[in-house]
C-alpha positions in Angstrom: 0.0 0.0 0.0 1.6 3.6 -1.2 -1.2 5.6 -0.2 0.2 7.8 2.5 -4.0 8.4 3.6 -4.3 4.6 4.1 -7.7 2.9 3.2 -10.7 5.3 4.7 -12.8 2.9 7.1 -15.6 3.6 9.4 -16.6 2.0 12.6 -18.7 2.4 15.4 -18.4 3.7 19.3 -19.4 1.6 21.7 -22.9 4.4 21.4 -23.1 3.7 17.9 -21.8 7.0 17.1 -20.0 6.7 13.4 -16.5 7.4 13.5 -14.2 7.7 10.1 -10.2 7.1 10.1 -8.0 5.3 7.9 -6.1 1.8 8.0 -3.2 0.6 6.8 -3.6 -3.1 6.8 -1.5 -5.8 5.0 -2.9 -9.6 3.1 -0.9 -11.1 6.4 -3.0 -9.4 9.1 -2.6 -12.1 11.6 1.1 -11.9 11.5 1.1 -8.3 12.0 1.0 -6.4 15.2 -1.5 -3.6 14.9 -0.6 0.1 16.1 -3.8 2.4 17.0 -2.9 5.9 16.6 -4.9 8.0 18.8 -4.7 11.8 18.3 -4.4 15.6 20.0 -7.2 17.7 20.7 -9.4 18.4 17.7 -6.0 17.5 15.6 -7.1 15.8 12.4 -6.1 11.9 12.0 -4.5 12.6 8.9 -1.9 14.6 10.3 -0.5 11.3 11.6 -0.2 9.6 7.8 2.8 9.8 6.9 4.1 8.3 11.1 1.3 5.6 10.0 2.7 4.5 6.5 6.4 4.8 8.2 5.2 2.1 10.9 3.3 -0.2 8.2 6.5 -0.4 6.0 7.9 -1.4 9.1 5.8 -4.4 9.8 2.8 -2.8 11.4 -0.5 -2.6 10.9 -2.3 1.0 11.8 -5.3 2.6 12.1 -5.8 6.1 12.6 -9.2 7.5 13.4 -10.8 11.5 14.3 -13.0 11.6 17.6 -16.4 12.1 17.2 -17.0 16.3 16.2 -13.1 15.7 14.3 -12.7 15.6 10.5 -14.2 12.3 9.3 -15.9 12.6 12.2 -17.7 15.4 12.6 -21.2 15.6 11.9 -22.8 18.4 9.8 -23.2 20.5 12.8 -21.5 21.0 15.4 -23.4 22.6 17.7 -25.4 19.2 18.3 -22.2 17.3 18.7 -23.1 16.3 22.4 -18.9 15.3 23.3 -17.0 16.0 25.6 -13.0 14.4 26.4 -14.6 11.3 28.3 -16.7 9.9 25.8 -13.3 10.1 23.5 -12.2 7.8 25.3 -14.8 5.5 26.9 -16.8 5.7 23.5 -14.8 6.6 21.1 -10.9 5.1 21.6 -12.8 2.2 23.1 -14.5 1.8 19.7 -11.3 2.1 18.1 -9.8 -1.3 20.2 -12.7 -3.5 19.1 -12.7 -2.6 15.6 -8.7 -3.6 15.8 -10.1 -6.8 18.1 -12.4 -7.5 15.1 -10.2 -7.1 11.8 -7.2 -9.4 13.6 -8.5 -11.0 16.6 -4.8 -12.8 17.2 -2.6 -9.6 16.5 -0.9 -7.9 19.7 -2.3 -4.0 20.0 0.2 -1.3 20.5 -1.1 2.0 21.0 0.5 5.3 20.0 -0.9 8.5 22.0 -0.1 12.4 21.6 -1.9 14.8 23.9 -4.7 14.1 25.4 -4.8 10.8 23.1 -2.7 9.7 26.2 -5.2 10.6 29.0 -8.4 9.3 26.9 -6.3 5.8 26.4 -7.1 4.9 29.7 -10.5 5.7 30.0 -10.9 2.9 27.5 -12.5 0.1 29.3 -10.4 -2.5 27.0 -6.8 -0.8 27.5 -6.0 -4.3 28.8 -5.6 -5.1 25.4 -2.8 -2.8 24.8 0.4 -4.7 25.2 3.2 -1.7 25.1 1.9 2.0 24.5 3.8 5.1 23.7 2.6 8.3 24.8 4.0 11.9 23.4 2.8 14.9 24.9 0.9 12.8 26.9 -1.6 15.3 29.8 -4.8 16.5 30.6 -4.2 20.1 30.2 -4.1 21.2 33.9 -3.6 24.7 33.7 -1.4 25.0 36.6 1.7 22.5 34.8 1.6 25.0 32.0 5.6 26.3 30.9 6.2 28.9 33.6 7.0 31.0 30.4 4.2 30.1 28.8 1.3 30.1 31.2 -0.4 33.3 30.7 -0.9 33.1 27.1 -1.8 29.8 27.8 -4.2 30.9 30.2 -5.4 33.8 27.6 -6.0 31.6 24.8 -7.3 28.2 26.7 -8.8 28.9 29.6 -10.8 33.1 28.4 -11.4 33.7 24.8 -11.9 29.7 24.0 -14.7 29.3 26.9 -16.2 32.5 25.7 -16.5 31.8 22.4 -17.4 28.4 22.8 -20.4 29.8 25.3 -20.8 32.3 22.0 -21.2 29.9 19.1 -22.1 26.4 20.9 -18.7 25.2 19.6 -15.2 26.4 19.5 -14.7 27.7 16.4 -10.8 27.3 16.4 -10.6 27.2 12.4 -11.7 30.7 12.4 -8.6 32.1 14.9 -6.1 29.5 12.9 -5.7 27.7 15.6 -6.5 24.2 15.2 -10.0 21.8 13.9 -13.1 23.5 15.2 -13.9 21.7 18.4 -17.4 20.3 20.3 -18.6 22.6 23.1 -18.0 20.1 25.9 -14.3 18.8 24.5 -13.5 23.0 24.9 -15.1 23.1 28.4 -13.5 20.1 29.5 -10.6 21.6 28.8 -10.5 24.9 29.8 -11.4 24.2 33.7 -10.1 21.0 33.9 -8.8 20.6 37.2 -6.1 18.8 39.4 -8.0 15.2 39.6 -9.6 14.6 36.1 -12.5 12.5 37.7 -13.6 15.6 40.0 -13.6 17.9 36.7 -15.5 15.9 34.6 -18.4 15.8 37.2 -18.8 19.4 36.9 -21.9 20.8 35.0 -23.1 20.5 32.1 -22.7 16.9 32.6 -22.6 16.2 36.1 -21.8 12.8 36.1 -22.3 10.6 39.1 -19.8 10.2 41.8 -19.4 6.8 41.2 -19.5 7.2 37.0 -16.0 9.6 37.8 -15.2 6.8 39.9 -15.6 4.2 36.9 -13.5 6.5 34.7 -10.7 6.8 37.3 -10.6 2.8 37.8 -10.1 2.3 33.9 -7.0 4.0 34.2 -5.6 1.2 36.6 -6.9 -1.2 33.3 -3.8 0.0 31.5 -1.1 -3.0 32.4 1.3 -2.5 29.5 3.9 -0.6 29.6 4.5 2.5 28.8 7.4 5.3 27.8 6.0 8.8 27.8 7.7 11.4 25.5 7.8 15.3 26.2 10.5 17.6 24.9 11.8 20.3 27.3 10.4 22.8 24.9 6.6 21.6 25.2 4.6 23.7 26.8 2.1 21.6 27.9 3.5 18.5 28.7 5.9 19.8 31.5 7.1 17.4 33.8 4.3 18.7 36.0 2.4 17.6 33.2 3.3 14.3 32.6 3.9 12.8 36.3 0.3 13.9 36.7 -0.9 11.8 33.7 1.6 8.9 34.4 0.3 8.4 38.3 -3.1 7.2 37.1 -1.5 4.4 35.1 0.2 2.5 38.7 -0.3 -0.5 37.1 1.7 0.2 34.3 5.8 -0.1 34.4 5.9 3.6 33.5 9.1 5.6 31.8 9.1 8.9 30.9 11.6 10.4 28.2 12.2 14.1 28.8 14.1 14.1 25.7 16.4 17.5 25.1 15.8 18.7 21.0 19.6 19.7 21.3 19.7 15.5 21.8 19.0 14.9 18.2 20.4 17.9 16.8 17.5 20.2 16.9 17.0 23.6 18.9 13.6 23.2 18.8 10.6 20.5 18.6 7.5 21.6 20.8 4.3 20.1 21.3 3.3 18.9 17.5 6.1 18.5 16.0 7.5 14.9 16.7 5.1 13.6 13.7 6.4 16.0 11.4 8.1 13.7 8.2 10.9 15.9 9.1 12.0 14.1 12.0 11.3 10.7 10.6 15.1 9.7 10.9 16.0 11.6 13.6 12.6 10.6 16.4 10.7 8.0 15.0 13.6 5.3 15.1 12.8 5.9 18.8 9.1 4.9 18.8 10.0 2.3 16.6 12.6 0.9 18.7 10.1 0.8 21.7 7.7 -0.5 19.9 9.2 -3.1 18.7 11.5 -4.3 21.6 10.6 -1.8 24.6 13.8 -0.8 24.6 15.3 3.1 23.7 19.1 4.0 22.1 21.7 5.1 23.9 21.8 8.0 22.5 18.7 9.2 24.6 19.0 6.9 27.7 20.7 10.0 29.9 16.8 11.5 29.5 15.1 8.5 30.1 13.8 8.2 33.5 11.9 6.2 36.2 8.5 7.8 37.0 9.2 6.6 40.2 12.8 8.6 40.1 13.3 12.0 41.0 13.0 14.2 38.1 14.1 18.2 38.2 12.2 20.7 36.0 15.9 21.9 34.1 16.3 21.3 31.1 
């Protein structure tokens, strides 16, 4: 297959909701491991195509898919896209896993997270299925871990003129500013007073879920056995190590690693948030997902920024 946009499938969340994404899927399915790419907020799925196509000619099978209100997911209005960052994963990602389940019932699952693709992973209620995942960028948008040098127009941009104009339109009409996919009401307001504790956030209104629904969606994070490397670059702003040891501590039944990888590591001066999917870096970063992927083991060119989760680990660069 030489299509770097795969072959377009659609699928169902465990609601029924119709979710669209694309597969890269070889005659020898059952001999192939299969990779489920899951994706940033209100980032497009095609973004990751050419990451995809890089792991299928590497022996992989991959399927890429958009949350429901996404690209081949969104329905023709927005405004009645009733979503919000919990059903992308209990619904949605968990959607995603029995599709895979279904089109090669004896393949292992590996699972490839950026963002919040990370934090709705285990909210899946089959994450036990995923055998090794690795997470970039991997948080839950906490506005307090923010980049020190960052935060306030973070805090601007998230957290002021995204509620208001979500509150204004019914939706967040990010394609307008330039900023990224327009985005469903409750995915926006999830996000910009999300909390400390995830599970206390998500009960707030409109949805006020149940104590013990929050309490559902914080035990699904102890589902996730396999284990898992986390990537963030110093330079993200987002995923700080604030960030990510606050993501990571959910999954304690997960051997855990986190990667605080320096760009100046691979020759860089500069790789951010979105960047590590970029074609550019495709000899420089994504030997390293490959090589986890494949073995659960990193090169030793980046093992002096690989740490324990359980290790001390100091907010320099």
């Amino acid at each position: 297959m030489h299509d770097l946009v795969g072959q377009p499938v659609r699928f169902q969340a465990t609601d029924s909701y119709s979710l669209g994404g694309f597969v890269w899927h070889s005659g020898d399915a059952e001999s192939r491991p299969f990779v489920l790419i899951t994706c940033a907020t209100s980032v497009r799925c095609r973004y990751y195509a050419r990451f995809a196509q890089y792991l299928f000619e590497h022996g992989y099978n991959v399927l890429t898919y958009d949350y429901r209100g996404i690209g081949e997911s969104r329905p023709p209005s927005l405004k009645d896209c009733d979503a919000d960052w919990a059903d992308w994963g209990e619904k949605d990602l968990e959607g995603a896993l029995r599709y895979i389940s279904q089109l090669s019932p004896n393949a292992g699952i590996h699972a490839v997270a950026h963002s919040i693709g990370g934090f709705a992973l285990g909210l899946a209620p089959s994450n036990h299925l995923v055998e090794r995942a690795l997470m970039v960028g991997a948080q839950f948008a906490h506005h307090r871990d923010y980049a020190d040098e960052k935060k306030w127009a973070m805090l601007w941009r998230w957290h002021i003129v995204m509620p208001l104009l979500t509150r204004l339109y019914g939706y967040f009409p990010a394609k307008k500013l330039g900023w990224m996919e327009d985005t469903p009401a409750g995915v926006a307001l999830d996000w910009s007073r999300m909390g400390p504790a995830f599970e206390h956030s998500l009960r707030r209104k409109p949805r006020n879920r149940t104590e013990a629904a929050a309490v559902d969606l914080k035990r699904n994070m102890r589902g996730l056995s396999a284990p898992i490397l986390a990537i963030a670059t110093t330079d993200d702003p987002f995923a700080t190590v604030a960030a990510t040891k606050r993501l990571l501590e959910y999954y304690d039944n997960s051997k855990r690693y986190y990667l605080r990888l320096r760009p100046s590591t691979v020759g860089e001066n500069a790789i951010g948030h979105f960047a590590f999917f970029h074609e550019r870096y495709r000899d420089k970063l994504w030997p390293l997902a490959l090589q986890w992927l494949q073995s659960g083991e990193l090169p030793s060119l980046v093992k002096d920024d690989l740490y324990s989760v359980h290790e001390p680990v100091t907010s320099s660069p």
